[in-house]
mmCIF file as Biopython writes it, N, C-alpha, C and O atoms, coordinates in Angstrom:
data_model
#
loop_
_atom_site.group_PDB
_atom_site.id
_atom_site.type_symbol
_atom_site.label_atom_id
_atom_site.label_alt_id
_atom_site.label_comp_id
_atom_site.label_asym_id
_atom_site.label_entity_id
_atom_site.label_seq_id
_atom_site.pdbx_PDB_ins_code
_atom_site.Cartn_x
_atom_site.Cartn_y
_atom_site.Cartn_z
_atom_site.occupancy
_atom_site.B_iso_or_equiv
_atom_site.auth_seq_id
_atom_site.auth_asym_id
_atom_site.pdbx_PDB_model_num
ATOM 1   N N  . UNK A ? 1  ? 40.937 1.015   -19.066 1.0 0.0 1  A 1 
ATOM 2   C CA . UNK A ? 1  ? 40.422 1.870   -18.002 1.0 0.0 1  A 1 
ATOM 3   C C  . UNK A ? 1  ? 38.927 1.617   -17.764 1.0 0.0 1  A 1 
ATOM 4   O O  . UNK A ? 1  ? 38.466 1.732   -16.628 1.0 0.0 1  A 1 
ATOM 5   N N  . UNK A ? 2  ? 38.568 1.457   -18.255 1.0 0.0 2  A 1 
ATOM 6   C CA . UNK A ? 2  ? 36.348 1.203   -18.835 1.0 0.0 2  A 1 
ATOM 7   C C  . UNK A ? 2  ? 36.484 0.088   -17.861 1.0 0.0 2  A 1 
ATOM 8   O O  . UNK A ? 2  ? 35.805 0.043   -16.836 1.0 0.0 2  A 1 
ATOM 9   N N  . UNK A ? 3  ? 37.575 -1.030  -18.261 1.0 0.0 3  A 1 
ATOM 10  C CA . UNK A ? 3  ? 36.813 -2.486  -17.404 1.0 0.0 3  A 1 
ATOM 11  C C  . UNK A ? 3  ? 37.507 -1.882  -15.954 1.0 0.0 3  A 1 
ATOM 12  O O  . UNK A ? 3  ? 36.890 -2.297  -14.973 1.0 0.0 3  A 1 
ATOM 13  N N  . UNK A ? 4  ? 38.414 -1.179  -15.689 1.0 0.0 4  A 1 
ATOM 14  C CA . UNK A ? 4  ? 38.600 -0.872  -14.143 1.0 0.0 4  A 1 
ATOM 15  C C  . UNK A ? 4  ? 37.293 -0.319  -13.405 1.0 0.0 4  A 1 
ATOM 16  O O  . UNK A ? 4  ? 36.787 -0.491  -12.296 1.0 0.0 4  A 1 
ATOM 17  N N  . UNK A ? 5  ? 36.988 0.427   -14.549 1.0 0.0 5  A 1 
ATOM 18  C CA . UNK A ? 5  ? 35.629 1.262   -13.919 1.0 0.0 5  A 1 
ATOM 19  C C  . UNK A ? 5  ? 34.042 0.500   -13.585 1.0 0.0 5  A 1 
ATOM 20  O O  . UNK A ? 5  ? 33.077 0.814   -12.889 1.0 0.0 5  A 1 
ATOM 21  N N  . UNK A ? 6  ? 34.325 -0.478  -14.352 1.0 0.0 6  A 1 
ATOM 22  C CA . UNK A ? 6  ? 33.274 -1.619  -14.156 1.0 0.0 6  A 1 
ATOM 23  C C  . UNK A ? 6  ? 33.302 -2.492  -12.972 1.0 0.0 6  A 1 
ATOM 24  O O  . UNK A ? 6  ? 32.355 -2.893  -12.295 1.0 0.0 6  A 1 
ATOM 25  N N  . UNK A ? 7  ? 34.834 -2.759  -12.819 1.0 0.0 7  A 1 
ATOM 26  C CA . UNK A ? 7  ? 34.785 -3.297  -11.995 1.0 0.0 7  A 1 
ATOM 27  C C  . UNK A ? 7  ? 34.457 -2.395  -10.566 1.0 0.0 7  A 1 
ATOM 28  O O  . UNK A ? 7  ? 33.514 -2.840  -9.913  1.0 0.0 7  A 1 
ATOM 29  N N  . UNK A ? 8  ? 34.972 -1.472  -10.149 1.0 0.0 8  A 1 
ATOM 30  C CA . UNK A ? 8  ? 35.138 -0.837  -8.854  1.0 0.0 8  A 1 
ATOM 31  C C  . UNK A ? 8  ? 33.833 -0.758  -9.008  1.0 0.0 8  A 1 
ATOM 32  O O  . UNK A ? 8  ? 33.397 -1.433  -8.075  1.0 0.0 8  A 1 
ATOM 33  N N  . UNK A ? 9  ? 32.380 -0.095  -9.988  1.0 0.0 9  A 1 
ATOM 34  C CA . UNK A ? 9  ? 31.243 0.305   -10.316 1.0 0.0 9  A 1 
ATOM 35  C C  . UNK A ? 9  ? 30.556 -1.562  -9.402  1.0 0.0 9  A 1 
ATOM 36  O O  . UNK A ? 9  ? 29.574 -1.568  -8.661  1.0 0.0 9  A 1 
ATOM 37  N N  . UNK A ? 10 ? 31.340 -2.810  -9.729  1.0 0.0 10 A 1 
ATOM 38  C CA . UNK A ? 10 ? 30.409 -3.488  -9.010  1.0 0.0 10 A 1 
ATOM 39  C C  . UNK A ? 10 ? 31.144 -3.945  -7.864  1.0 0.0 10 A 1 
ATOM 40  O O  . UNK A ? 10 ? 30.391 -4.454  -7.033  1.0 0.0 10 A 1 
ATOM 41  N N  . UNK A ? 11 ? 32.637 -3.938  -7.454  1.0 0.0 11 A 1 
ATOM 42  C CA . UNK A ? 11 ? 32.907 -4.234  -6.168  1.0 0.0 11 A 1 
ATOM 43  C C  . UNK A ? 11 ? 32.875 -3.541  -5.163  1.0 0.0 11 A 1 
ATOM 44  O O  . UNK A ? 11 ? 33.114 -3.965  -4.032  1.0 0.0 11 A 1 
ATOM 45  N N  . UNK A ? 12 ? 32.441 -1.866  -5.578  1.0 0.0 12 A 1 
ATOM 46  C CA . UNK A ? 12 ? 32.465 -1.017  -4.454  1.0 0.0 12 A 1 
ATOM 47  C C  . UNK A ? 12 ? 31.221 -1.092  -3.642  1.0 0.0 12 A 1 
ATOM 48  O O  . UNK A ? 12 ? 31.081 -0.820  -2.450  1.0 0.0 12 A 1 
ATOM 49  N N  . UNK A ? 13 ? 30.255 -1.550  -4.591  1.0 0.0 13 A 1 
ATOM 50  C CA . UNK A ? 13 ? 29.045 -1.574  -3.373  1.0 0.0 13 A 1 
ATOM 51  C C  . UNK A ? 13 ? 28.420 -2.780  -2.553  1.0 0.0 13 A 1 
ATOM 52  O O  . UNK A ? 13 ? 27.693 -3.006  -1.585  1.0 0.0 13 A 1 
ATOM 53  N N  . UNK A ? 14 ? 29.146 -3.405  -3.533  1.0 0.0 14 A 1 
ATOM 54  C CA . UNK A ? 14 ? 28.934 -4.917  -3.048  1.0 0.0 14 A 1 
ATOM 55  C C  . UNK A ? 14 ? 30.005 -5.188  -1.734  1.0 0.0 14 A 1 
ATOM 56  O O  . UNK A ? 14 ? 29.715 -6.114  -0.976  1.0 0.0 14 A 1 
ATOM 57  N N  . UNK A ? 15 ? 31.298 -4.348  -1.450  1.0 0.0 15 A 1 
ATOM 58  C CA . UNK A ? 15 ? 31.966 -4.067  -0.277  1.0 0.0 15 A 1 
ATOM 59  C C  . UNK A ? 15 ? 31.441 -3.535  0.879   1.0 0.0 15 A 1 
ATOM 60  O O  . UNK A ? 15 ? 31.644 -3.829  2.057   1.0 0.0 15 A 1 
ATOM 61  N N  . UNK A ? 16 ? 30.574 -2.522  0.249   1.0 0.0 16 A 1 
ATOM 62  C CA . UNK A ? 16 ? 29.607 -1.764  1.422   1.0 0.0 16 A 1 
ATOM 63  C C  . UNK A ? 16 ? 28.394 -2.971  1.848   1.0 0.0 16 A 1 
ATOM 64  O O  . UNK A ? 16 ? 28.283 -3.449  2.977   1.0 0.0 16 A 1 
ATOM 65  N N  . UNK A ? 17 ? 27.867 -3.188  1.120   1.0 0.0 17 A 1 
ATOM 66  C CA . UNK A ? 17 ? 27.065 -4.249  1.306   1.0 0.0 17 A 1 
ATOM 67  C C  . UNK A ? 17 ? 27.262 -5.143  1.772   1.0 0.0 17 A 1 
ATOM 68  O O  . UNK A ? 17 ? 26.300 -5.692  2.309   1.0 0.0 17 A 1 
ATOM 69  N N  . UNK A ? 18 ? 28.815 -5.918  1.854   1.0 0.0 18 A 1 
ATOM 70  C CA . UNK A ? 18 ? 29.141 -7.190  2.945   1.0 0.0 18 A 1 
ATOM 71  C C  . UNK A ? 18 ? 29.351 -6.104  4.198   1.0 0.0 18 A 1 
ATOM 72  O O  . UNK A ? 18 ? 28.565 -6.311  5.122   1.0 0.0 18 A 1 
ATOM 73  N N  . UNK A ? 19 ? 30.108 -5.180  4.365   1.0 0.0 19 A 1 
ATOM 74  C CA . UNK A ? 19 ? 30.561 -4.657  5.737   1.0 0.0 19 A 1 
ATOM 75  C C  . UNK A ? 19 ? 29.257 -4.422  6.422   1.0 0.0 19 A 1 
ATOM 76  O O  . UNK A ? 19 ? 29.280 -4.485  7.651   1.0 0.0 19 A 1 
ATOM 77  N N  . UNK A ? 20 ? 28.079 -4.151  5.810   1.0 0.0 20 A 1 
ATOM 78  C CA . UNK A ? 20 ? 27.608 -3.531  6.605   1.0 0.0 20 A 1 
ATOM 79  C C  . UNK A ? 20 ? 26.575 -4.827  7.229   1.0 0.0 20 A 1 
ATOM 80  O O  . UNK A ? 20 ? 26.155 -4.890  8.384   1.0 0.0 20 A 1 
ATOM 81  N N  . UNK A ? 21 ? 26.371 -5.587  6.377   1.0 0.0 21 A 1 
ATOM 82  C CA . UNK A ? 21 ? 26.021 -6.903  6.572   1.0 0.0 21 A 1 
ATOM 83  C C  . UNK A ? 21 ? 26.434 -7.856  7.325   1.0 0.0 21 A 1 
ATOM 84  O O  . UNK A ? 21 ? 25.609 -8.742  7.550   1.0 0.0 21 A 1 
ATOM 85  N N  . UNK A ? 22 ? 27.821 -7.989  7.951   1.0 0.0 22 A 1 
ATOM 86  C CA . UNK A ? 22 ? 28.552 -8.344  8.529   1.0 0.0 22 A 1 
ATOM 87  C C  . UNK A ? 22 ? 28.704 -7.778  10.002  1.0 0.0 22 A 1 
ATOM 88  O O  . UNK A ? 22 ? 29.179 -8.501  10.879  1.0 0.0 22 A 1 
ATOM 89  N N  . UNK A ? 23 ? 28.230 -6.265  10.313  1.0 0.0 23 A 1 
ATOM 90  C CA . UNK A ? 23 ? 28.245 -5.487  11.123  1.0 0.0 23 A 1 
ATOM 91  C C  . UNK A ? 23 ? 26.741 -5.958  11.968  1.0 0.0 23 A 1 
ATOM 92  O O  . UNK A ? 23 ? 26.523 -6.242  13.146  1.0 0.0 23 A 1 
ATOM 93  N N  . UNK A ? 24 ? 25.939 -5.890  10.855  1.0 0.0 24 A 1 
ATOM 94  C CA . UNK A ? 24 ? 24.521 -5.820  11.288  1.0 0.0 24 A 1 
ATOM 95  C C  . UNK A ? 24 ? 24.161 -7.690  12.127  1.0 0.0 24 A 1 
ATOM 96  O O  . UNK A ? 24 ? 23.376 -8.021  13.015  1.0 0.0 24 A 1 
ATOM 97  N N  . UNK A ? 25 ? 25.159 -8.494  11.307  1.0 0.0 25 A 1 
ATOM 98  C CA . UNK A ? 25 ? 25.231 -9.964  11.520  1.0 0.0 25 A 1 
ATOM 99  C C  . UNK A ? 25 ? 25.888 -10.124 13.112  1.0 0.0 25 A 1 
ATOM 100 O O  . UNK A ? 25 ? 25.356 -10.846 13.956  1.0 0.0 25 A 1 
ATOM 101 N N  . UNK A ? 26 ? 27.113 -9.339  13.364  1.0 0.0 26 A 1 
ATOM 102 C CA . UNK A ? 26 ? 27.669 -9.511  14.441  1.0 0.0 26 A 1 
ATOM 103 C C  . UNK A ? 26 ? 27.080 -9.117  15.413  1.0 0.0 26 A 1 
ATOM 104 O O  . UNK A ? 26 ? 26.806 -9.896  16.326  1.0 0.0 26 A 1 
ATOM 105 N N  . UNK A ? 27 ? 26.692 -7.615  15.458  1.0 0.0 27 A 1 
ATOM 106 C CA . UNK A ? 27 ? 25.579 -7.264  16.136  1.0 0.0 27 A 1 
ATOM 107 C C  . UNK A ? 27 ? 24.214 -8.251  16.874  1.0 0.0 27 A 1 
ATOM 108 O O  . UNK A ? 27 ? 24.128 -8.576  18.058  1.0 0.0 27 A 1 
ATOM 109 N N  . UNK A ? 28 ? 23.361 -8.536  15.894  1.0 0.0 28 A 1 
ATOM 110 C CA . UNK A ? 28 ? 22.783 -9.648  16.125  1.0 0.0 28 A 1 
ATOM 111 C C  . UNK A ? 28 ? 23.102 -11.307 16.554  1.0 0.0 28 A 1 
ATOM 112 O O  . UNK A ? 28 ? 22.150 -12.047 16.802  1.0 0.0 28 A 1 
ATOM 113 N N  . UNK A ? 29 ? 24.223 -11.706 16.603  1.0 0.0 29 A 1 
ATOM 114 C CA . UNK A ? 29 ? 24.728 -12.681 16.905  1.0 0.0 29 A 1 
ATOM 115 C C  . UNK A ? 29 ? 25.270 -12.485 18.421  1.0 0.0 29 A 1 
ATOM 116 O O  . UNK A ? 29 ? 25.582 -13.542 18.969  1.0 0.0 29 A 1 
ATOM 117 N N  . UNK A ? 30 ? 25.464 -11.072 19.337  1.0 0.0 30 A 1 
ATOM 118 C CA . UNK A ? 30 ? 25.985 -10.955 20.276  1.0 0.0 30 A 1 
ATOM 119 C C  . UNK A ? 30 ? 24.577 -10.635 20.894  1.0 0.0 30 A 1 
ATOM 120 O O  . UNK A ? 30 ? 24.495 -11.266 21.948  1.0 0.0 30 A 1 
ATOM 121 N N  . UNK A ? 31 ? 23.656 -10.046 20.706  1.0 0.0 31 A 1 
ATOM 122 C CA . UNK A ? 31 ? 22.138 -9.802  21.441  1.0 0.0 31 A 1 
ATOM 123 C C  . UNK A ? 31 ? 21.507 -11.060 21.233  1.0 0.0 31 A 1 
ATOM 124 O O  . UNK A ? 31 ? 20.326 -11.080 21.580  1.0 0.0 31 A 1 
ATOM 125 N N  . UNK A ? 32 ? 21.870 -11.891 20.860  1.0 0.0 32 A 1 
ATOM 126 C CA . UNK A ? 32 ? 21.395 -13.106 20.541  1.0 0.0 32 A 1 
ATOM 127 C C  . UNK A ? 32 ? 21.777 -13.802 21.581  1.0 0.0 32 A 1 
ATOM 128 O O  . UNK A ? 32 ? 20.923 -14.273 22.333  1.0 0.0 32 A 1 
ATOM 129 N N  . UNK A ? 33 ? 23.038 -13.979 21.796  1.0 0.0 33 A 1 
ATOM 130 C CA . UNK A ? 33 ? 24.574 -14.771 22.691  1.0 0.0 33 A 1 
ATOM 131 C C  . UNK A ? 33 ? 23.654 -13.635 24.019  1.0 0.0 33 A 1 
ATOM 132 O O  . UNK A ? 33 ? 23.042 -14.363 24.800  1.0 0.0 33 A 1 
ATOM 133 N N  . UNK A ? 34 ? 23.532 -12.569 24.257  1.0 0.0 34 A 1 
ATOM 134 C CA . UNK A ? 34 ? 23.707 -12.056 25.691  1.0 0.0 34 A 1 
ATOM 135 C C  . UNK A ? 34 ? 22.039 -12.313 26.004  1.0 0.0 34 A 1 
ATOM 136 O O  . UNK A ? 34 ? 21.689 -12.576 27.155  1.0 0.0 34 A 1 
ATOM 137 N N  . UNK A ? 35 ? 21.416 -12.253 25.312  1.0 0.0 35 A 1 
ATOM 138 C CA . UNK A ? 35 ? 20.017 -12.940 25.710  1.0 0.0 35 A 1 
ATOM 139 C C  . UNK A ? 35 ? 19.896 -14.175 25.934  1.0 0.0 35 A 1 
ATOM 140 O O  . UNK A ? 35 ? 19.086 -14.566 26.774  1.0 0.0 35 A 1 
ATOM 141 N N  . UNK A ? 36 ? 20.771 -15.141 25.142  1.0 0.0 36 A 1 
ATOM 142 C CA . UNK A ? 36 ? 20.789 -16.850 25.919  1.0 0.0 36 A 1 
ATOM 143 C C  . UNK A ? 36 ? 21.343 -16.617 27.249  1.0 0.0 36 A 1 
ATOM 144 O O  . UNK A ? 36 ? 20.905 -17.348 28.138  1.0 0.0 36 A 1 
ATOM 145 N N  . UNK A ? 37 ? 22.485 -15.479 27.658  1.0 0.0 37 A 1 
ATOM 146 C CA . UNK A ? 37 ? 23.206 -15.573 28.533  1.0 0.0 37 A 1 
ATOM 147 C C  . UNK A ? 37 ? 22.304 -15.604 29.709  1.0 0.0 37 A 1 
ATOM 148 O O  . UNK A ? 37 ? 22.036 -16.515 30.492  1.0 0.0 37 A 1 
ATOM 149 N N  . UNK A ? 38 ? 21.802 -14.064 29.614  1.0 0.0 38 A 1 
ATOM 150 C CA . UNK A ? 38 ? 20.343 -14.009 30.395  1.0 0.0 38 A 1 
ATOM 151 C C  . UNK A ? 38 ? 19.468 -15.141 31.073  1.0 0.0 38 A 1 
ATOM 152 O O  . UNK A ? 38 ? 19.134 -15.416 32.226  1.0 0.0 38 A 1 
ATOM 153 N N  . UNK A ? 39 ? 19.260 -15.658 29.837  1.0 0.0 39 A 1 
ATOM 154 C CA . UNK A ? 39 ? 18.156 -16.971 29.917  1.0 0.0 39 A 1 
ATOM 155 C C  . UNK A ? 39 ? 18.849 -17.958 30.747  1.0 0.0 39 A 1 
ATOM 156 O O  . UNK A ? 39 ? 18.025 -18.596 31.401  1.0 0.0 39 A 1 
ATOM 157 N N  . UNK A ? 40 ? 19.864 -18.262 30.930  1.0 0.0 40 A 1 
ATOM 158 C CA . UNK A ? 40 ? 20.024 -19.365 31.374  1.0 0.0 40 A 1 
ATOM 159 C C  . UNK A ? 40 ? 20.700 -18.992 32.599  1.0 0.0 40 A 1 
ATOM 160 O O  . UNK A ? 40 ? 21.010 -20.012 33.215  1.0 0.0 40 A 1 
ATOM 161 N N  . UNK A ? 41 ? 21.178 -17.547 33.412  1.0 0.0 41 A 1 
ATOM 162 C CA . UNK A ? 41 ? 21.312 -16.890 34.700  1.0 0.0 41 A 1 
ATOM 163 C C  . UNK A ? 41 ? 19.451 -16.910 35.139  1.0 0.0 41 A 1 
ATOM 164 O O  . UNK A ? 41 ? 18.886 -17.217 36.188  1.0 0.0 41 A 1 
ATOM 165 N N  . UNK A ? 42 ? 19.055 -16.558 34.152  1.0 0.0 42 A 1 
ATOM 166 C CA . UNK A ? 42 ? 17.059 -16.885 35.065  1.0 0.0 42 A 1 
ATOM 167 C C  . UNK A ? 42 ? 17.088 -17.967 35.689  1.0 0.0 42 A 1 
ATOM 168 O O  . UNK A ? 42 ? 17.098 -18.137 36.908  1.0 0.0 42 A 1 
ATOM 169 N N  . UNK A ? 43 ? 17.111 -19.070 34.474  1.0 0.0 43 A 1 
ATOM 170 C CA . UNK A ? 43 ? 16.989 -20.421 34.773  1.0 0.0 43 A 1 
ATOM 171 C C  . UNK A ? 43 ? 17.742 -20.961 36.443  1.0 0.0 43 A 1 
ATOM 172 O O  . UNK A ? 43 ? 16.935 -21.445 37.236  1.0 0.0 43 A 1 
ATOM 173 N N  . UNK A ? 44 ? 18.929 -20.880 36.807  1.0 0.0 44 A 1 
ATOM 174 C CA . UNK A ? 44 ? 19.714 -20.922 37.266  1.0 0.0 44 A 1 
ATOM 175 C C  . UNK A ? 44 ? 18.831 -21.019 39.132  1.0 0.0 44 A 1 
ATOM 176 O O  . UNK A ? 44 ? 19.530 -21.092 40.143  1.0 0.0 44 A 1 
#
C-alpha cells in the first residue's frame, strides 16, 4: 500500500503539471498560428 501511495504522491502532480502545461502550450501555439494568420492577411 506505502509504494501505491508513493506512487500516486508523484504521478498525481506531475499529471496536473503535464495537463496544465499542455493547455497553456496549446493555447499559445493557436495565438501564435492566429497572429501569423493576421500577418500574412496584412501582408496580402
Amino acid at each position: 500500500m506505502t509504494d501505491l501511495m508513493a506512487m500516486d504522491l508523484i504521478i498525481f502532480p506531475l499529471l496536473i503539471t503535464l495537463t496544465i502545461g499542455g493547455l497553456w502550450y496549446a493555447r499559445a501555439q493557436a495565438k501564435m498560428a492566429s497572429g501569423f494568420m493576421m500577418g500574412t492577411w496584412k501582408r496580402r
